[in-house]
C-alpha positions as YAML, in Angstrom:
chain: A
units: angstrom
residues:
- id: 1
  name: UNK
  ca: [66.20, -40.81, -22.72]
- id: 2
  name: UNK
  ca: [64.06, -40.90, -19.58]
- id: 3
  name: UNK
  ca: [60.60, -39.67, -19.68]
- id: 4
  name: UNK
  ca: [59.29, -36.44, -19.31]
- id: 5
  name: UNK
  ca: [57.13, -35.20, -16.72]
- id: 6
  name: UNK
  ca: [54.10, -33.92, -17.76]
- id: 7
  name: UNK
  ca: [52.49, -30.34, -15.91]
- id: 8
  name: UNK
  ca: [49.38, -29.04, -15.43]
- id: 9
  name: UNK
  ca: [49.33, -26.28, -17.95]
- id: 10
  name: UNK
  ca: [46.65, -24.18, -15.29]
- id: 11
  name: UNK
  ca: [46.90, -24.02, -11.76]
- id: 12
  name: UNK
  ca: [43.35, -25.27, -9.78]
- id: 13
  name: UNK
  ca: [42.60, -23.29, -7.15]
- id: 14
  name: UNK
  ca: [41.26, -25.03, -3.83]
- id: 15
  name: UNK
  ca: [38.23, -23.44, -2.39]
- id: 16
  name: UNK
  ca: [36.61, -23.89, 0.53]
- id: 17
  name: UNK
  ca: [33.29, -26.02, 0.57]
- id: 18
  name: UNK
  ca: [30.51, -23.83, 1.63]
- id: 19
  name: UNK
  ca: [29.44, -26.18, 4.38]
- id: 20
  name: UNK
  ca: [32.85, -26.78, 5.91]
- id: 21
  name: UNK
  ca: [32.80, -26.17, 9.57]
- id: 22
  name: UNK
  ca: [35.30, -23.74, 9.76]
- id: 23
  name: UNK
  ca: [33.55, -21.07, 7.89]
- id: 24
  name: UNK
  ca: [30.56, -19.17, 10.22]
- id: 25
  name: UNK
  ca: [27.75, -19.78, 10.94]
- id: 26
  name: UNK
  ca: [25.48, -17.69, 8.52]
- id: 27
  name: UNK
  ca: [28.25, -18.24, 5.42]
- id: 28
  name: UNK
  ca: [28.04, -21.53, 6.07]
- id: 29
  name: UNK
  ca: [25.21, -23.94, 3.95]
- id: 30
  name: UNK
  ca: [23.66, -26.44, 5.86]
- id: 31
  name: UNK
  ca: [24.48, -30.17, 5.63]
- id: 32
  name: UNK
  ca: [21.35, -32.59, 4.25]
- id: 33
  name: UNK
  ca: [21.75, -34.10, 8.36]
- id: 34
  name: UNK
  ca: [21.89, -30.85, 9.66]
- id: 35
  name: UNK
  ca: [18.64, -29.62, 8.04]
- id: 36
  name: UNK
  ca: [16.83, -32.96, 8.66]
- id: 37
  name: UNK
  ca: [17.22, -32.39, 12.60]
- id: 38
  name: UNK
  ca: [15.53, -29.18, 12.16]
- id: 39
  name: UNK
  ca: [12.69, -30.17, 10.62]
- id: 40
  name: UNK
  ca: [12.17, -33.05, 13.18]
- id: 41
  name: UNK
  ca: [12.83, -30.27, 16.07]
- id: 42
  name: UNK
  ca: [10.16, -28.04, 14.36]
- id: 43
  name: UNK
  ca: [7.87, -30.52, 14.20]
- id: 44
  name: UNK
  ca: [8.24, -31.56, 17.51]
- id: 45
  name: UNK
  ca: [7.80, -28.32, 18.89]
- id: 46
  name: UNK
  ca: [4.61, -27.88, 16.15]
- id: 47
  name: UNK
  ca: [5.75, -24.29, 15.08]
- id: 48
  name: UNK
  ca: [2.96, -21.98, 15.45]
- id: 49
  name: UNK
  ca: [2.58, -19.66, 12.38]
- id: 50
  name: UNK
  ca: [0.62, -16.19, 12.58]
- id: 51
  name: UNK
  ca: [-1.64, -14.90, 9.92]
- id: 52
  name: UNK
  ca: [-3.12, -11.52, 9.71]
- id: 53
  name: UNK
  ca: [-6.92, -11.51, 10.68]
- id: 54
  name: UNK
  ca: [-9.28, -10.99, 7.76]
- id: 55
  name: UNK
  ca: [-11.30, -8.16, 7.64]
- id: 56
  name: UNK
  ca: [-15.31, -8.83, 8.47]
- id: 57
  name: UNK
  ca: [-16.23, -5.96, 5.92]
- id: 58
  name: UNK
  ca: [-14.87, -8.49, 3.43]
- id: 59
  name: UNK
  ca: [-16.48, -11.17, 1.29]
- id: 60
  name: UNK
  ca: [-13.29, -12.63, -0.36]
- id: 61
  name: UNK
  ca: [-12.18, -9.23, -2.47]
- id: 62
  name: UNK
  ca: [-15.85, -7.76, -2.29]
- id: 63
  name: UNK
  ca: [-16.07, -5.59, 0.17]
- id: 64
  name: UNK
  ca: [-19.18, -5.19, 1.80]
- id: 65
  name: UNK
  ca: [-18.83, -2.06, 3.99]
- id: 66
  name: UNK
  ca: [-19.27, 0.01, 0.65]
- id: 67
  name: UNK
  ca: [-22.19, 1.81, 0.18]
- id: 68
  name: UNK
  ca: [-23.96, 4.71, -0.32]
- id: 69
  name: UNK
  ca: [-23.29, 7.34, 1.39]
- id: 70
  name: UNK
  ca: [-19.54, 6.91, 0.33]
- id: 71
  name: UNK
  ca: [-16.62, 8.08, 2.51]
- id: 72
  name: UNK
  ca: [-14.25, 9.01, 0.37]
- id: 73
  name: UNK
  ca: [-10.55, 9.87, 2.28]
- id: 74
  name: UNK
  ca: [-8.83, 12.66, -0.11]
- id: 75
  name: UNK
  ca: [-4.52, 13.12, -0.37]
- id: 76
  name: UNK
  ca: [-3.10, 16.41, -0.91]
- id: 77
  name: UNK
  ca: [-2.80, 16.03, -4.84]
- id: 78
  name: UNK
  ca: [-6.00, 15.01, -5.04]
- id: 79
  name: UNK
  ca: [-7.59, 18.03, -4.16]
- id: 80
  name: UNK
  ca: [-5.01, 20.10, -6.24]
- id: 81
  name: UNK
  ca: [-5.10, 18.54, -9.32]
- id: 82
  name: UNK
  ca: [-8.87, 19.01, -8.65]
- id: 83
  name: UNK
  ca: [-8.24, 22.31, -8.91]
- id: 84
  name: UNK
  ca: [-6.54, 22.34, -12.12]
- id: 85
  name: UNK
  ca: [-8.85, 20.70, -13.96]
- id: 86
  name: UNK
  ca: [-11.07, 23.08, -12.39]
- id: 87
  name: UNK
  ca: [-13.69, 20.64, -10.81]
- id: 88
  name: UNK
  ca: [-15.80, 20.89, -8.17]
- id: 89
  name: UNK
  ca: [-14.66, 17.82, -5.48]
- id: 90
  name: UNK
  ca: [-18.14, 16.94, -4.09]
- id: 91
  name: UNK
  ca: [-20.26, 17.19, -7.77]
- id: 92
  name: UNK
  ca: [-17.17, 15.33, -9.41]
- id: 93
  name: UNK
  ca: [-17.39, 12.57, -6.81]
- id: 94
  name: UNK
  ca: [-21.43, 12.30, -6.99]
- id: 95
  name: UNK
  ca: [-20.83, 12.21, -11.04]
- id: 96
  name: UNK
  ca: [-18.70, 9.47, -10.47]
- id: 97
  name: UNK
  ca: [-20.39, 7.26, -8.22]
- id: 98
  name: UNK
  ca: [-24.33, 8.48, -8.37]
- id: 99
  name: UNK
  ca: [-24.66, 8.66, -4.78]
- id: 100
  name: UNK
  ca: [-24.20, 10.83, -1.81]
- id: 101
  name: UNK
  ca: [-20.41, 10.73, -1.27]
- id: 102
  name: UNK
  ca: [-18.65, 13.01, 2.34]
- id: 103
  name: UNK
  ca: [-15.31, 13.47, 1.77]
- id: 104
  name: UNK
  ca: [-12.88, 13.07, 4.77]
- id: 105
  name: UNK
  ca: [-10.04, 15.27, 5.28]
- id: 106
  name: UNK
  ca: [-7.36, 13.90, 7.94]
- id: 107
  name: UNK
  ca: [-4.39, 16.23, 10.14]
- id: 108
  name: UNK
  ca: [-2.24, 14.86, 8.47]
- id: 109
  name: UNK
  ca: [-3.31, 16.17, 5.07]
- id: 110
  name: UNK
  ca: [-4.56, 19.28, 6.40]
- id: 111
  name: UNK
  ca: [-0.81, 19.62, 7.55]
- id: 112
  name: UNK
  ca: [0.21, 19.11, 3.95]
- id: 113
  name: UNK
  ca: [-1.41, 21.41, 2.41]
- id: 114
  name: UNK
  ca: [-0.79, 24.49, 5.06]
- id: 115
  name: UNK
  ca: [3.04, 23.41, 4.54]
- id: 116
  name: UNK
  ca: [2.54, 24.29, 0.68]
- id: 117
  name: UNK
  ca: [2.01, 27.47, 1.48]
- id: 118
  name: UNK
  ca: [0.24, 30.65, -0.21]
- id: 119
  name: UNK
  ca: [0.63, 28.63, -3.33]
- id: 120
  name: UNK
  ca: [-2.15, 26.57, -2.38]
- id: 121
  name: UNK
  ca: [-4.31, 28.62, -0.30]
- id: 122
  name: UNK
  ca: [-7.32, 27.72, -2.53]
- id: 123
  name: UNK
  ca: [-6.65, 24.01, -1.85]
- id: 124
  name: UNK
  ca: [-7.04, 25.13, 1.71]
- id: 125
  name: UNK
  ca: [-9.83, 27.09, 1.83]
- id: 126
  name: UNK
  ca: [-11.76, 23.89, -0.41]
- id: 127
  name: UNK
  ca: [-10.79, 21.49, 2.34]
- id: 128
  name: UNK
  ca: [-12.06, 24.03, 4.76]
- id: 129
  name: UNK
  ca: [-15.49, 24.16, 3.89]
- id: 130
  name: UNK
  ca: [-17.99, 22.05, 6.11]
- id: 131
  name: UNK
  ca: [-18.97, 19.49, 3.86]
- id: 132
  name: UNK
  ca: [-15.61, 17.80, 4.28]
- id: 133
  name: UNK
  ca: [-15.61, 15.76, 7.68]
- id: 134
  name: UNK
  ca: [-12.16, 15.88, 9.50]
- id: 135
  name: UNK
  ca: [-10.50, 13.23, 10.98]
- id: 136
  name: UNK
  ca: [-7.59, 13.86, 13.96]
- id: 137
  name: UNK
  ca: [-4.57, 11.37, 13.74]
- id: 138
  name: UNK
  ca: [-3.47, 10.14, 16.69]
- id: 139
  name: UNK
  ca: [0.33, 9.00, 14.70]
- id: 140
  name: UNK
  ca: [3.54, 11.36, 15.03]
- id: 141
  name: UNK
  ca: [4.82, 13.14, 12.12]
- id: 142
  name: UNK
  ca: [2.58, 14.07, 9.05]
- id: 143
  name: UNK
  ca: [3.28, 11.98, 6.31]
- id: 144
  name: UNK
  ca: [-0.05, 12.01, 4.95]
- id: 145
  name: UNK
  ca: [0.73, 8.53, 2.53]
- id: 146
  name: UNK
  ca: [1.44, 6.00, 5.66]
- id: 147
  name: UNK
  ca: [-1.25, 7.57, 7.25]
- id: 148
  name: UNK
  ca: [-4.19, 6.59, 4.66]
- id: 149
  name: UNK
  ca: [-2.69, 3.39, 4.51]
- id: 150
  name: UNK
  ca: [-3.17, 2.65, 7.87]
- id: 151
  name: UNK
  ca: [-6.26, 4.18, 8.10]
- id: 152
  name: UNK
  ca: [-8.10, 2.01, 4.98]
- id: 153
  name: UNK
  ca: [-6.03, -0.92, 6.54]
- id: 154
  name: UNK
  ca: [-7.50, -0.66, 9.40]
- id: 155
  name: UNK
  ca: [-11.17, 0.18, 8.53]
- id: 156
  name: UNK
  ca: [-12.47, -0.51, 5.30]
- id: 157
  name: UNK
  ca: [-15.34, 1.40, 4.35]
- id: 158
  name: UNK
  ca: [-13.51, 4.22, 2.95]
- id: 159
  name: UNK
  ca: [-12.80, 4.68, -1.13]
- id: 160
  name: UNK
  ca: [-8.97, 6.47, -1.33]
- id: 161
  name: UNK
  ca: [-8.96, 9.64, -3.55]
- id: 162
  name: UNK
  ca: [-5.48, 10.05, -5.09]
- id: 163
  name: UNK
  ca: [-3.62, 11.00, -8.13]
- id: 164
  name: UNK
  ca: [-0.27, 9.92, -6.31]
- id: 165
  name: UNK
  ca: [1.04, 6.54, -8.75]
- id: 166
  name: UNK
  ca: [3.18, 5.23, -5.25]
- id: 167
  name: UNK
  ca: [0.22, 5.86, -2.85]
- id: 168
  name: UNK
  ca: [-2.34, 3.77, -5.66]
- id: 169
  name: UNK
  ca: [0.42, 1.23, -5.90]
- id: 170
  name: UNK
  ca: [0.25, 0.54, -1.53]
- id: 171
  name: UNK
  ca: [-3.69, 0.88, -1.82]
- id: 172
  name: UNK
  ca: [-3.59, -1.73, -4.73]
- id: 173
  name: UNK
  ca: [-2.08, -4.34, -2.43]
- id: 174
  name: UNK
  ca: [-4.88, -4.11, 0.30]
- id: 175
  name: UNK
  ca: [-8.11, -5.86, -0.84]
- id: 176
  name: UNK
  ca: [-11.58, -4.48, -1.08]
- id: 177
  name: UNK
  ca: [-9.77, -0.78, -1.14]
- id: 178
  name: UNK
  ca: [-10.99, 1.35, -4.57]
- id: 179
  name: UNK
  ca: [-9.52, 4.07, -5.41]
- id: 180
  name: UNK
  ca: [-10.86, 7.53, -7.18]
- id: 181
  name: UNK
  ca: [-8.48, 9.13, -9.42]
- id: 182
  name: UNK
  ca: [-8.48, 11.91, -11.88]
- id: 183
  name: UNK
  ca: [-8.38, 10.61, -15.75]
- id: 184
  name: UNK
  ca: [-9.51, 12.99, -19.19]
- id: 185
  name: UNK
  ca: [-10.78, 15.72, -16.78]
- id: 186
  name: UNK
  ca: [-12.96, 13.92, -14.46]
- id: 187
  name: UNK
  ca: [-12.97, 11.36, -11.95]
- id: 188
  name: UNK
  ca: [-12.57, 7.83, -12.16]
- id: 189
  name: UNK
  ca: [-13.04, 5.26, -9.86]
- id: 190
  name: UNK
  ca: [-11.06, 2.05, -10.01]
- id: 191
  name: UNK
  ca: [-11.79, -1.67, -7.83]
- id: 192
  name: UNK
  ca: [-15.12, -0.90, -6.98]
- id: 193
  name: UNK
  ca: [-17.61, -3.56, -6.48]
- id: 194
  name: UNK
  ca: [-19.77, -4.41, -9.56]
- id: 195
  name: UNK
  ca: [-23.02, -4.46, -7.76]
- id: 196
  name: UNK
  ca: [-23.26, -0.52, -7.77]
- id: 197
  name: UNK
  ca: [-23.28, 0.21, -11.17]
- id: 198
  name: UNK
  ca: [-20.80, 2.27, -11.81]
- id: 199
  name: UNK
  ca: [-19.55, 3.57, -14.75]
- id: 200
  name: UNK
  ca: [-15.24, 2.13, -15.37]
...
């Protein structure tokens, strides 16, 4: 009797390596050589990296460009759930912070709230009064959310006054921003600089 062959019971099948040369160019995983030649070439060319330019009005995280007389830049829901909790938005903000504080209104808001329509006419006529300082945008469109984060970006001696939880998220991630929210019927102000005394 002559022997029997023996089978594989599963067939294997052959892939492709992922750094073979005949795959592309961004499928394909560069070889240890191949990434060795780019660091030397990077490093002969010294690669220049870019950093964003730290503010001046900031101390490591404490900003210094706080201070009394506060400018406090209000959102659209701010000022409405203001008015639901039926508080007055200059007295609340001087409660909060024990200081002179000007609220600023920007177009952009402004916009927002005439878009609401006759719903929140009182909102309007609020932001109307001459205590609140307006300030023109010089952006297109009126999306009032990019536009205070550009705006505190850009110049930091303003506090942000918002109940809106994705607006607070983007202020969270700039430093030496606080923010003024509404919490058990009054307002709250969050990241503020220790030095003032204010009541968390």
């Amino acid at each position: 009797m002559g022997r029997q062959k023996k089978t594989q019971k599963f067939s294997r099948k052959k892939m492709i390596s992922s750094s073979d040369a005949r795959l592309k160019e961004k499928d394909r995983v560069p070889t240890k050589k191949e990434l060795k030649r780019k660091k030397e070439r990077e490093l002969k060319e010294g690669k220049i990296t870019h950093h964003a330019q730290a503010s001046s009005a900031l101390f490591f995280q404490y900003n210094t460009q706080l201070g009394p007389p506060f400018h406090i830049l209000v959102d659209t829901n701010f000022i409405n759930f203001s008015i639901k909790n039926k508080i007055d938005v200059i007295q609340g903000m001087m409660d909060c912070l024990y200081a002179k504080c000007i609220p600023y209104i920007t177009d952009c808001v402004m916009a927002e709230l005439e878009k609401l329509g006759a719903k929140y006419r009182i909102a309007l006529r609020i932001v109307k009064d001459p205590r609140f300082e307006r300030l023109p945008c010089m952006h297109k469109g009126t999306y009032a959310d990019d536009c205070l984060v550009n705006r505190v970006t850009q110049h930091k001696a303003y506090i942000v006054g918002t109940c809106d939880k994705d607006l607070q998220r983007r202020i969270r991630k700039i430093p030496g921003v606080p923010i003024m929210y509404l919490s058990q019927h009054k307002y709250t102000i969050e990241r503020m600089p220790d030095a003032y005394g204010i009541p968390m």
